[in-house]
C-alpha positions in Angstrom: 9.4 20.6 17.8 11.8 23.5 19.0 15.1 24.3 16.6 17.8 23.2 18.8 16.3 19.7 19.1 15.8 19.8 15.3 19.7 20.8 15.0 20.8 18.3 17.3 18.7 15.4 15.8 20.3 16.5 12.3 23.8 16.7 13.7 23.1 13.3 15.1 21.8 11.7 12.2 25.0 13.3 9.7 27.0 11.6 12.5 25.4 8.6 12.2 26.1 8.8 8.3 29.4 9.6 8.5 29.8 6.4 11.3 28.0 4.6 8.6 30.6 4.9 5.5 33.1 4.2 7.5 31.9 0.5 8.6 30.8 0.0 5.0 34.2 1.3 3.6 35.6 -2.7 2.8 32.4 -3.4 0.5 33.7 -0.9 -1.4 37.2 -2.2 -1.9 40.5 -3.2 0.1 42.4 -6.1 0.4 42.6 -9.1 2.7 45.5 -7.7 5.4 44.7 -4.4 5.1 48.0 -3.0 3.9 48.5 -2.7 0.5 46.7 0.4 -1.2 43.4 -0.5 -2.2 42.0 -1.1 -5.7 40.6 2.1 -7.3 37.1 2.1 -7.0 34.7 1.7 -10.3 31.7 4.4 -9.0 29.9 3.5 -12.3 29.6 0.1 -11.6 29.0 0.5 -7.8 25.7 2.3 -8.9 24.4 0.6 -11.4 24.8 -2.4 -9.7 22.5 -0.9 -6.6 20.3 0.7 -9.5 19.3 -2.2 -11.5 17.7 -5.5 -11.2 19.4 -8.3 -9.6 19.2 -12.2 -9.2 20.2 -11.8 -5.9 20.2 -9.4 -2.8 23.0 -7.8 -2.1 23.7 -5.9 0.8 27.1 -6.0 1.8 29.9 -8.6 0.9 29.0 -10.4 4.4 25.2 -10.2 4.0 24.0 -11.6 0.8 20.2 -12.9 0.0 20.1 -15.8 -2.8 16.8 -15.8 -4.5 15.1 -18.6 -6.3 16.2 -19.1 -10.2 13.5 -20.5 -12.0 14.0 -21.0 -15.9 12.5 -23.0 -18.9 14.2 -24.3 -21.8 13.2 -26.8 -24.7 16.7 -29.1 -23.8 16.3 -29.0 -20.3 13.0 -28.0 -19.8 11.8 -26.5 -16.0 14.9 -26.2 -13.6 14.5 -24.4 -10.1 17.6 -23.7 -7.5 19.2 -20.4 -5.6 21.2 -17.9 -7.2 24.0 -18.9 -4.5 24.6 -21.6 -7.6 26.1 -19.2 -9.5 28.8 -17.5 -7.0 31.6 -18.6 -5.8 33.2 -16.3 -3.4 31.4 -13.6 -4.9 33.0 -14.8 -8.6 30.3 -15.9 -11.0 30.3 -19.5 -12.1 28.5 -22.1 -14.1 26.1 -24.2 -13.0 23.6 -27.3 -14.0 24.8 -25.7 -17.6 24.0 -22.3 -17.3 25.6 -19.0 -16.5 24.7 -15.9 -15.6 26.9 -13.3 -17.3 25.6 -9.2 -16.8 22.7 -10.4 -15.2 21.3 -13.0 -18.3 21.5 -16.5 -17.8 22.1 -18.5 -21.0 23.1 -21.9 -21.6 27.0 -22.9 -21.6 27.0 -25.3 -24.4 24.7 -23.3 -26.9 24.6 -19.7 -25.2 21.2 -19.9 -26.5 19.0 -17.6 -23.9 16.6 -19.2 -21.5 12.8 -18.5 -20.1 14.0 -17.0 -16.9 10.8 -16.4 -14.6 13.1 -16.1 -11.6 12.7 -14.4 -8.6 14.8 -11.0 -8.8 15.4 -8.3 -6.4 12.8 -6.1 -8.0 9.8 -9.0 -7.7 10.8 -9.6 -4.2 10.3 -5.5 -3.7 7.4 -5.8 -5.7 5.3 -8.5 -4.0 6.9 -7.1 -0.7 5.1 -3.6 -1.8 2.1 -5.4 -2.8 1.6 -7.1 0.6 2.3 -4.4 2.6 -0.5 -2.7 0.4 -3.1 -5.7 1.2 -1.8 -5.6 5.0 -2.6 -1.8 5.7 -5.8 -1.2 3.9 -7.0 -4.5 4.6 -6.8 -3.5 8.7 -7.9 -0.1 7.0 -11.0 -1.5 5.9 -11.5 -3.7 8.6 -11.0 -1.1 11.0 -13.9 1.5 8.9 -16.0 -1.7 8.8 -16.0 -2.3 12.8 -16.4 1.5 13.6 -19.0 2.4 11.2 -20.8 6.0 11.8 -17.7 6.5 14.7 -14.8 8.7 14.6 -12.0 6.8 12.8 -9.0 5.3 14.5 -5.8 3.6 13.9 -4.7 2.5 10.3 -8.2 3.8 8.8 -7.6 7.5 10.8 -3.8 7.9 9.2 -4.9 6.3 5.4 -8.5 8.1 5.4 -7.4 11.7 4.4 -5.2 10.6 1.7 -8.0 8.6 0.5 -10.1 11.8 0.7 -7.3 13.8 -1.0 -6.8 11.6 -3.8 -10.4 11.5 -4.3 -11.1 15.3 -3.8 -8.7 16.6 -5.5 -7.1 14.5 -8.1 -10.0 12.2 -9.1 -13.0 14.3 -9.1 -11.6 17.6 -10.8 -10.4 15.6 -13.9 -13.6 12.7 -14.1 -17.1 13.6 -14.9 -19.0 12.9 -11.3 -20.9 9.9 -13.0 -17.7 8.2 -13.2 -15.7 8.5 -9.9 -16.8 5.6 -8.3 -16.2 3.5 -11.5 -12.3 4.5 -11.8 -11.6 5.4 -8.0 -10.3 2.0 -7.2 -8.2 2.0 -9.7 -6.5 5.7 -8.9 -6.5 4.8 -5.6 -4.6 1.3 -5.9 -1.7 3.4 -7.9 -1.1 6.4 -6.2 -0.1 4.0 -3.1 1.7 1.1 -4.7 3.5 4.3 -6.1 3.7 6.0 -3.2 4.8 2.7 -1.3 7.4 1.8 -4.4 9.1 5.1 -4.1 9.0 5.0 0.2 10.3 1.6 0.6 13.3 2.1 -2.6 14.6 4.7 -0.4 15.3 2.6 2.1 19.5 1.1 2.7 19.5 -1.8 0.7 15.9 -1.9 -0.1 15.1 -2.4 -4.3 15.1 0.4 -7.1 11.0 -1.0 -7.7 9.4 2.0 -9.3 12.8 3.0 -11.1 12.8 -0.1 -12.9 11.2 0.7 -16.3 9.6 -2.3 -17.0 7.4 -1.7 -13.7 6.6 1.9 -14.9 5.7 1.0 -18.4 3.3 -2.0 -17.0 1.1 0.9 -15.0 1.6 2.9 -17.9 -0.2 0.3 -20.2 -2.6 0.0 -17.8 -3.7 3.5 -17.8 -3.7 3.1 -21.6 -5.6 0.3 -22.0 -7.9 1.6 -19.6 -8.4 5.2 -21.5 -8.7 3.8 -24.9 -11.6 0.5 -23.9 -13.7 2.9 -22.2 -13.5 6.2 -24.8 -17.1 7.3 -25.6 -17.9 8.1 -29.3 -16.9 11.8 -29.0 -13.6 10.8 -27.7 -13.1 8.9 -31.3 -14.6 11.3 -33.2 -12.1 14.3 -31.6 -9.2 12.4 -32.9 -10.1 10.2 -36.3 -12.7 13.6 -37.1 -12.0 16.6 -34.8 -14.2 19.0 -35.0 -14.6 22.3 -36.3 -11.1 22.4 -38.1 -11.6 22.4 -42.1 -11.0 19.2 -43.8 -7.4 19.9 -45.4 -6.3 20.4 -41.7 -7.7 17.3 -40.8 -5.0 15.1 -42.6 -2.6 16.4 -41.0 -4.2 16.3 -37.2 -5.4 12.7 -37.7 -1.7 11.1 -37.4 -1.0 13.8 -34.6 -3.7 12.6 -33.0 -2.9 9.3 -33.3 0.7 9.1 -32.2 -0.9 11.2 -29.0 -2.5 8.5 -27.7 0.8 6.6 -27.3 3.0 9.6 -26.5 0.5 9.8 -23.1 1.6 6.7 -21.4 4.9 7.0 -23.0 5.2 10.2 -20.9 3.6 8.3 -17.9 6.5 5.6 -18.1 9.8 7.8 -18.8 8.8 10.8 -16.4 8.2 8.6 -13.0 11.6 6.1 -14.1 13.9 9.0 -14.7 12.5 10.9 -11.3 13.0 7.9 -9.2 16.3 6.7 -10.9 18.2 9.8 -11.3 17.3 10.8 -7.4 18.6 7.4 -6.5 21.9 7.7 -8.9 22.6 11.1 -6.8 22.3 9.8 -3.9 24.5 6.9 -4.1 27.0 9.6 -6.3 27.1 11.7 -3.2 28.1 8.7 -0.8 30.9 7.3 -3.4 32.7 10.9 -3.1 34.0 9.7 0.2 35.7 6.8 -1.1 36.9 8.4 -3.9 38.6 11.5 -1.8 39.5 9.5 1.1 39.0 12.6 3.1 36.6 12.9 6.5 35.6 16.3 5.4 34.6 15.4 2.1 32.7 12.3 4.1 31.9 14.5 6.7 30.2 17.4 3.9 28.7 14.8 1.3 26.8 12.7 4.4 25.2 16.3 5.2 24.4 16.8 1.6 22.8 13.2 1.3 20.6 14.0 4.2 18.9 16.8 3.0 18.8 15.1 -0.8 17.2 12.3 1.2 14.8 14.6 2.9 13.4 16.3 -0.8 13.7 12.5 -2.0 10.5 11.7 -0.1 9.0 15.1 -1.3 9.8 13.7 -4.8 8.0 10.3 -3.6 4.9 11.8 -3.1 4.6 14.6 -5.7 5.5 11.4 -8.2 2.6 9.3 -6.9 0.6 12.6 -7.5 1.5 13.2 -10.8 1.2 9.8 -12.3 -2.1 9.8 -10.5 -3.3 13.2 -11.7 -2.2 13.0 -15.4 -4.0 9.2 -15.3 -7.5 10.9 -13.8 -7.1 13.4 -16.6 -6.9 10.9 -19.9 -9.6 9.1 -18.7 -12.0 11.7 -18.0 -11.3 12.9 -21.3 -12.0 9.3 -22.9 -15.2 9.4 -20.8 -16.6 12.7 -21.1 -19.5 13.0 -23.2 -19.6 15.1 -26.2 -20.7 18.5 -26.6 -22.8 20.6 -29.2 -20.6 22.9 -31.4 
């Protein structure tokens, strides 16, 4: 690719952005004739509401997804019906005797909360992202499986060097050989549904899935409960009876030792939401300066911005995916590795 093609396509594609904010300016706020000065424009609110779960899916005031409410209470016991229940002309409202108030749906007469197994923006994205995994390295496999001992091609030939990288150079480094095979599934399946989380939530409109803590701290009990069911004796031993330290040292290593092993998947879980979040929250900051200027320059200069924030966004997207990956390779291999002679 030659520079003035790159320069055009960018100048094309900060155009296009610029375009863009103007057709979307009404979401934001302005009244029905078009005439009177609009409303001032709550940014904080604006964001959130893009950043956080939702029970439904909005994408503009026009274009709104309802998704399926599904909760259990002892009074009522299991009721199922769209979140369009709930809105009316995008006010919220009660309905069957419950409302939804900040995102919660309690009862009206008791405000008791219910069992609320619905179906949110962030489970859609999440079982979207999970069968978009099963579609692409289930043709992957299918495709290694029919060309066996033959050069690979299609989904297998674009999937099987990251496959190879992850297994090269994150798994095998950090987990004793005898081990790889057992616990390469595992890195494998979460470096891509992290890699695919953090693709697909950059997307317009598309679900803040692997910013939502609750998703993060989920793999990063995973990776816990993993580490600690298959630590080996000396794994035990180095933190209830480390080694070689004298024994009046050893009261005061044993509870560092112990709040360790949580502080590691705690780490996991805050370091991949705040990446993901914050890079979303600046992104959508950048976009709401043009509507809070009302100038085309400042449109014209944050949409230019935004590009090249989007561009190191999908950097971030991968090094995220890496790191999770890595620093889970690495506290399993040391739960695993066999002891040695002091």
């Amino acid at each position: 690719m030659n520079k003035p093609f790159f320069v055009s396509r960018t100048s094309f594609l900060a155009l296009f952005l610029i375009i863009l904010t103007g057709v979307f300016t009404p979401v934001f706020g302005s009244d029905e004739a078009g005439q009177k000065e609009s409303e001032p424009v709550n940014i904080s609110e604006v964001i959130l509401h893009h950043v956080m779960d939702d029970h439904q899916w909005h994408f503009a005031d026009w274009l709104v997804l309802p998704l399926p409410i599904i909760v259990y209470t002892e009074e009522k016991g299991l009721d199922i019906f769209m979140s369009s229940k709930f809105y009316d002309h995008h006010k919220e409202v009660e309905y069957n005797g419950y409302k939804l108030e900040h995102n919660h749906i309690t009862l009206v007469e008791s405000g008791k909360a219910v069992f609320d197994l619905s179906i949110t923006k962030n489970v859609l994205m999440l079982l979207i992202t999970s069968g978009l995994l099963l579609f692409v390295f289930g043709s992957a496999a299918k495709s290694a499986k029919a060309n066996k001992g033959k050069a690979p091609k299609g989904m297998q030939s674009f999937f099987e060097p990251i496959i190879l990288f992850v297994r090269d150079e994150i798994v095998k480094p950090n987990i004793n050989s005898h081990h790889v095979d057992r616990f390469l599934p595992y890195m494998l399946t979460l470096f891509f549904f992290i890699l695919f989380g953090n693709l697909l939530g950059l997307l317009p409109g598309a679900g803040n899935l692997t910013g939502n803590i609750a998703v993060t701290m989920t793999l990063a009990v995973l990776t816990f409960l993993i580490t600690n069911f298959n630590g080996k004796k000396a794994y035990w031993g180095h933190i209830f009876w480390t080694p070689g330290v004298p024994l009046p040292l050893r009261i005061v290593i044993l509870p560092v030792e112990i709040i360790g092993m949580f502080t590691k998947p705690f780490s996991l879980m805050i370091r991949l939401f705040v990446a993901i979040t914050a890079g979303h929250i600046v992104l959508l900051a950048l976009i709401c300066l043009t509507f809070i200027f009302g100038s085309l320059i400042v449109g014209f200069g944050s949409s230019i911005i935004v590009l090249f924030i989007n561009l190191i966004e999908l950097l971030v997207a991968g090094i995220q995916a890496y790191v999770f990956t890595m620093f889970s390779s690495m506290y399993i291999g040391m739960a695993v590795e066999e002891g040695h002679d002091h």
